[in-house]
C-alpha positions as CSV (number, residue, x, y, z in Angstrom):
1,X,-6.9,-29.0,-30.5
2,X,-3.6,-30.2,-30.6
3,X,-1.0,-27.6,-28.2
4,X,-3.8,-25.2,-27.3
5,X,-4.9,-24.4,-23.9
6,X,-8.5,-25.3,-24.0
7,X,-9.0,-24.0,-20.4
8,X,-11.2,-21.0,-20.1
9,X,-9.8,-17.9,-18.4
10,X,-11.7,-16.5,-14.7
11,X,-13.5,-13.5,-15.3
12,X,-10.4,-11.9,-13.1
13,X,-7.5,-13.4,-14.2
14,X,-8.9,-11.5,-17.6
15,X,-9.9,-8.5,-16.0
16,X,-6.4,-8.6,-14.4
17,X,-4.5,-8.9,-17.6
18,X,-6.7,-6.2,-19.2
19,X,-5.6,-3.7,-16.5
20,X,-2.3,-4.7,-17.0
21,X,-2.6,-3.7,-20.5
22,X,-4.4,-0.7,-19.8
23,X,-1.9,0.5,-17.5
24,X,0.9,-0.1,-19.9
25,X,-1.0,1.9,-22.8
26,X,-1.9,4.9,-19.8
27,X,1.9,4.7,-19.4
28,X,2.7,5.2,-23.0
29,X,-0.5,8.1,-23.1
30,X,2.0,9.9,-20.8
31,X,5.0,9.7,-22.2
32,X,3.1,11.5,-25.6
33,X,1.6,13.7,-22.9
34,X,5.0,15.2,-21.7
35,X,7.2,14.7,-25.1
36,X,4.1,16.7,-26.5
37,X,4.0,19.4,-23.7
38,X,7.9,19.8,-23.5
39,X,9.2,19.7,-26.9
40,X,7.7,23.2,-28.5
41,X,9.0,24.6,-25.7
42,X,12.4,23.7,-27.3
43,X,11.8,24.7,-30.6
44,X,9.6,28.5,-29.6
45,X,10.7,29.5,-33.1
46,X,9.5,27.2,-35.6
47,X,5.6,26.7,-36.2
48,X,5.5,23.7,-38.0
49,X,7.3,22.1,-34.5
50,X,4.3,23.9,-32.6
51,X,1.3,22.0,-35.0
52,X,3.1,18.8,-34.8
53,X,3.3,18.5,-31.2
54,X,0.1,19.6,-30.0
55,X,-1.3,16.5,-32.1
56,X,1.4,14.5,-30.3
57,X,0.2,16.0,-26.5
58,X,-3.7,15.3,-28.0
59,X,-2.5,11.7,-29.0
60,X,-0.8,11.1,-25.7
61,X,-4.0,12.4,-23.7
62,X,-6.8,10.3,-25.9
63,X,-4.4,7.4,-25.0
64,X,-4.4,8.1,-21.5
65,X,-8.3,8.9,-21.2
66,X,-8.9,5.6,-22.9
67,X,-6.8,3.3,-21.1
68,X,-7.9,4.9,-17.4
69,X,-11.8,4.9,-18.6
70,X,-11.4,1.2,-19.4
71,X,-9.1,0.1,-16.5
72,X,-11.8,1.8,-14.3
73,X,-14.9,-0.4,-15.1
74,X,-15.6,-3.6,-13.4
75,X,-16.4,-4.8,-9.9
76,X,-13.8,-7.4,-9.2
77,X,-12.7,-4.6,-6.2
78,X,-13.3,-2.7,-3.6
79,X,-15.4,0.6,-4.1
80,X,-12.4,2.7,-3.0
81,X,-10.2,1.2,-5.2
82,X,-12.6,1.8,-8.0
83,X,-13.6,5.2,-6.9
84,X,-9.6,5.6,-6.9
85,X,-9.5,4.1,-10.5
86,X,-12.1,7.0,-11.8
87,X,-10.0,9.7,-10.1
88,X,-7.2,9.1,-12.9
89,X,-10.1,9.0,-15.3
90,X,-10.1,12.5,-14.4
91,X,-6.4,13.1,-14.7
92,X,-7.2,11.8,-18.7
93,X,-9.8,14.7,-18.6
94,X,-8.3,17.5,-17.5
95,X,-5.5,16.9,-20.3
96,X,-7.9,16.3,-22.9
97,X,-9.3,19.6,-22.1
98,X,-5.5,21.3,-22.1
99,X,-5.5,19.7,-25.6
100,X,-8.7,21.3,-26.5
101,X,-6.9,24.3,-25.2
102,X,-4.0,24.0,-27.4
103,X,-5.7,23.8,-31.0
104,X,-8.2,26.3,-29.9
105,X,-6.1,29.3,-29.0
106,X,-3.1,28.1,-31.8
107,X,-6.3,28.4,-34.4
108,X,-7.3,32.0,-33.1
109,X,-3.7,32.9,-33.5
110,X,-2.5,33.6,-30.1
111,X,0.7,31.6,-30.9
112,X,1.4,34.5,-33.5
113,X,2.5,36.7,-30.4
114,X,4.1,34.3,-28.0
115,X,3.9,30.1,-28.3
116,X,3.4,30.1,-24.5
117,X,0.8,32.4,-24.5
118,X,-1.3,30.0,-26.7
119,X,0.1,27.0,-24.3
120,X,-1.3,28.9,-21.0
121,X,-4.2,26.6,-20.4
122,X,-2.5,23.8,-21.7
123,X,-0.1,24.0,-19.1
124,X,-2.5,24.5,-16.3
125,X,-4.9,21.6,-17.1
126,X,-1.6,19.7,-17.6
127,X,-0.3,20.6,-14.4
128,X,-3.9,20.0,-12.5
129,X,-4.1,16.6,-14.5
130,X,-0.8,15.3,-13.5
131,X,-1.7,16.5,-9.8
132,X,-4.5,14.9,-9.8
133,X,-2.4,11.4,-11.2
134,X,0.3,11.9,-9.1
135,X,-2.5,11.8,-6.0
136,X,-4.4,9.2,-7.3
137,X,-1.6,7.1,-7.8
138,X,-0.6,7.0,-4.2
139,X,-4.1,6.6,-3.2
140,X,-4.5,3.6,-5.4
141,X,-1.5,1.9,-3.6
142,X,-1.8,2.4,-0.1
143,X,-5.4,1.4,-0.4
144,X,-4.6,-2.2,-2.7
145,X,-1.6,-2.2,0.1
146,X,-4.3,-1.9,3.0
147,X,-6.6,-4.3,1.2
148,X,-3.7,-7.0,0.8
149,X,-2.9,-7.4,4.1
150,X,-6.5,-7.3,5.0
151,X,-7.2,-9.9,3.0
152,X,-3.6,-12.2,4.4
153,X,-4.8,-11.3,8.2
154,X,-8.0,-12.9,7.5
155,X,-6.4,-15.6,5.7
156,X,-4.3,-16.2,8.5
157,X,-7.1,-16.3,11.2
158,X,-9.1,-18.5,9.2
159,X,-5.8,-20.9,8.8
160,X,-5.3,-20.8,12.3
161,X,-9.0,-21.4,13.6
162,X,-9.2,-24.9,11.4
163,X,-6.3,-25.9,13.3
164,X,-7.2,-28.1,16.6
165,X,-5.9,-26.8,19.6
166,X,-3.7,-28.6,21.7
């Protein structure tokens, strides 16, 4: 066809752009996650606020859960990079369960009494979630940082053995 790229894309240069994508929409997840978490915390007064965020936060965390599940398949790296990768799938985990946590104890009504008495265990898995991202996360770089210039010192010593000595 006429101004199409008829080349077909490596099986990593489309896994790459996938995770790209995934990490984008895990980015977005989070940004539901904390407007969700934060926001009825504003508004302690109104109930309506409380039942509209918490399917905000359980928006935010299937988002997240999704995107890291995905990003974590394939075997285009290393097993600690990919063991690393199903760590955050655990992040997306614990808040799903802090949104469990949310409808269950606002449908008991516990929220009656005190809105962050029905938010206890939201905020705790929230809090071990984003621990667990937060460590993940700078797991995940230092070992694709170690891997990198793994991968450019062998480069290099390859380069440099072709070479004829003189």
């Amino acid at each position: 066809m006429k101004g199409k790229d008829n080349r077909q894309q490596t099986p990593v240069a489309s896994r790459a752009r996938l995770r790209r994508a995934m990490e984008a929409l895990a980015t977005f997840g989070l940004i539901l996650v904390a407007a969700g978490l934060v926001a009825p915390m504003s508004f302690t007064q109104s109930p309506a606020w409380m039942a509209t965020f918490k399917w905000i936060y359980a928006a935010g965390a299937l988002m997240y859960f999704g995107a890291r599940l995905t990003a974590s398949f394939g075997r285009d790296e290393s097993m600690r990079v990919r063991r690393l990768r199903r760590m955050e799938t655990w992040a997306g985990i614990c808040f799903l369960v802090a949104g469990f946590f949310w409808f269950y104890n606002t449908a008991n009504s516990l929220w009656m009494a005190s809105p962050f008495k029905a938010m206890q265990e939201t905020i705790v898995f929230t809090l071990a979630g984003a621990v667990i991202q937060v460590v993940a996360s700078w797991m995940l770089s230092s070992a694709q940082q170690k891997e990198l210039r793994q991968a450019a010192a062998e480069r290099a010593k390859k380069n440099g053995a072709d070479e004829p000595k003189k």
